[in-house]
C-alpha positions as CSV (number, residue, x, y, z in Angstrom):
1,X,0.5,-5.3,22.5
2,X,-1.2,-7.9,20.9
3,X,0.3,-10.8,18.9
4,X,0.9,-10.7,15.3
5,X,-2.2,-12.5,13.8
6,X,-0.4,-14.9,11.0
7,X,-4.3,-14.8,9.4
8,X,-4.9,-11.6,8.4
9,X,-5.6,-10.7,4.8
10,X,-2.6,-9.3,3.7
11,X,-0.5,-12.4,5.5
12,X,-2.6,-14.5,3.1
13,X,-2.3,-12.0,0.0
14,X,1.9,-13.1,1.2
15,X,1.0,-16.4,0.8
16,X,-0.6,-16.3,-2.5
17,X,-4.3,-17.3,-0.7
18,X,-6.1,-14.0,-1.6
19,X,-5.9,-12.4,-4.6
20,X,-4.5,-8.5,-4.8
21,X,-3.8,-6.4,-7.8
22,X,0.4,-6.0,-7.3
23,X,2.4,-3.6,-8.8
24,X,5.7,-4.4,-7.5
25,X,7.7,-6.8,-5.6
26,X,11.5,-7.5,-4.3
27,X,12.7,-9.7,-1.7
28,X,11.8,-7.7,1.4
29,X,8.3,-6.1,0.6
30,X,5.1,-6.6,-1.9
31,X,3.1,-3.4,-3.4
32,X,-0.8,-3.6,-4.3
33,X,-3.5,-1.6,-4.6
34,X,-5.7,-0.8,-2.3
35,X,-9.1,-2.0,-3.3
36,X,-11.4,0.8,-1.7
37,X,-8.9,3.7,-2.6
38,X,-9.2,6.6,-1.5
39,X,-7.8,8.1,-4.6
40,X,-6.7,7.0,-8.0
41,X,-3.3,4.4,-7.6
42,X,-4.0,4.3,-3.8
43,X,-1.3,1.8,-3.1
44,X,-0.2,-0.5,0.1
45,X,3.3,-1.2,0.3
46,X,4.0,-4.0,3.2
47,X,6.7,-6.4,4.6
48,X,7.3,-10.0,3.9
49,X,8.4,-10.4,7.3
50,X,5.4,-11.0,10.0
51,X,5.1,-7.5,11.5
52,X,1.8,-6.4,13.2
53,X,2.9,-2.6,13.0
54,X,6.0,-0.1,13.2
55,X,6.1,-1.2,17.2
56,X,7.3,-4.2,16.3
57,X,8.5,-4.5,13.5
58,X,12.5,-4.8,12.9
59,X,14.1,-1.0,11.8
60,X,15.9,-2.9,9.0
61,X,12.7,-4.2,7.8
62,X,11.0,-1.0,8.1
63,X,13.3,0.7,6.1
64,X,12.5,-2.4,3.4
65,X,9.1,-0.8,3.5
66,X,10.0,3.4,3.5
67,X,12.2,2.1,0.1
68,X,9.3,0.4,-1.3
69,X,6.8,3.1,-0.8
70,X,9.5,6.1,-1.9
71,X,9.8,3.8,-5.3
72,X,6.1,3.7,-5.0
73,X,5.4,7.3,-4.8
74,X,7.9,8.4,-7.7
75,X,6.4,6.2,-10.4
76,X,2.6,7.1,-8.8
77,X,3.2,10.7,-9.2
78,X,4.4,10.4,-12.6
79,X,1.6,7.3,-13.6
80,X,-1.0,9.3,-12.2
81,X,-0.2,13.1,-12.9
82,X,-0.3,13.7,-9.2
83,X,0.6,17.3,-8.0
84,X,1.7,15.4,-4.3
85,X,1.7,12.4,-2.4
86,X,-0.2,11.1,0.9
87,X,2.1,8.8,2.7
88,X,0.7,7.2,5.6
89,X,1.2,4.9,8.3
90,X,-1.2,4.1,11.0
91,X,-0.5,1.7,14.2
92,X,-3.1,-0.2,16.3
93,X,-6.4,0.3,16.4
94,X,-6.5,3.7,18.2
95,X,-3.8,4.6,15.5
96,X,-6.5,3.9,13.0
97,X,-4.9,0.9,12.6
98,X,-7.4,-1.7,10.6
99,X,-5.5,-4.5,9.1
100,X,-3.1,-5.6,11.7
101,X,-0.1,-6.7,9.2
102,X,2.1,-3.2,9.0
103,X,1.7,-1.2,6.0
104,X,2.3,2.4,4.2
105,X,-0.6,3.9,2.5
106,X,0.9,5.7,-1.3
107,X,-1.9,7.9,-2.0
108,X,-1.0,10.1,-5.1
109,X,-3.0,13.7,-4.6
110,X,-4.3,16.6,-7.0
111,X,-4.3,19.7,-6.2
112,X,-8.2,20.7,-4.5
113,X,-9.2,16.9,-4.7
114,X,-9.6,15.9,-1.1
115,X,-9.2,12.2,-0.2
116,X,-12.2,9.5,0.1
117,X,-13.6,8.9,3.3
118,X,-11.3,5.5,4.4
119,X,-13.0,2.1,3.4
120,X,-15.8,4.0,1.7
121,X,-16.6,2.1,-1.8
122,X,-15.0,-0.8,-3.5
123,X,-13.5,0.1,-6.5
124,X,-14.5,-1.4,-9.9
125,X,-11.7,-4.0,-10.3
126,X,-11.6,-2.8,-14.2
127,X,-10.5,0.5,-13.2
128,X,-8.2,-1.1,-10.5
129,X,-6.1,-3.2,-13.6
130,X,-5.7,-0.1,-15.4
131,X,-4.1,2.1,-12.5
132,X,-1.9,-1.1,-12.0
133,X,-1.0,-1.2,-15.5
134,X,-0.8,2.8,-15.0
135,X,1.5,2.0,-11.9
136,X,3.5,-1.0,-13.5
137,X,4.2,1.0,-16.2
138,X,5.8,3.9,-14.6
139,X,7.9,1.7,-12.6
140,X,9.7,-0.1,-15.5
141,X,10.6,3.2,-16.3
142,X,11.9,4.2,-13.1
């Protein structure tokens, strides 16, 4: 497998060198959304520690993430009226893998809505501060 790439784009989001819309953050893991969603309060829920994907990442930290994105998808489903959740995972390229810093897709779902196609349009960033504040919201009141 190839090495973990300490430039990719959500390494720098980390490191406070790209900008991101975040919704949440503890000590282990940062939540954002996803800037070509594929629905409404698409979010990305990653590590702070380095991990290319679930192959190598540490199970403890891993389980940092599945924590993050379960606290994720209950204040999404409630911010967003959802009637489901899409929670996704993909790892290495054939995986569908396309940023290469592991990360769990929150993708709140409506019932007969089907999801964009991945990477498909850039979302107005208007729209993308109200679903945070949506998202933000929902999770103070968790």
């Amino acid at each position: 497998m190839t090495a973990y790439d300490p430039n990719n784009i959500f390494a720098k989001i980390l490191r406070g060198e790209f900008p991101c819309y975040k919704v949440y953050e503890d000590d282990h893991v940062i939540a954002f959304l996803d800037i070509m969603p594929r629905t409404p309060g698409h979010t990305l829920v990653i590590p702070k520690a380095p991990a290319r994907n679930i192959l190598d990442i540490a199970q403890e930290d891993f389980a940092h993430v599945a924590r993050g994105a379960h606290k994720i998808a209950q204040a999404a489903k409630q911010a967003f009226q959802a009637d489901g959740m899409t929670i996704a995972q993909y790892s290495e390229a054939s995986g569908g893998q396309v940023v290469f810093h592991l990360h769990m897709h929150v993708m709140p779902r409506h019932d007969n809505v089907g999801l964009l196609p991945a990477a498909s349009r850039k979302e107005d960033p208007k729209v993308l501060e109200d679903n945070a504040t949506k998202l933000i919201a929902a999770l103070a009141a968790l």
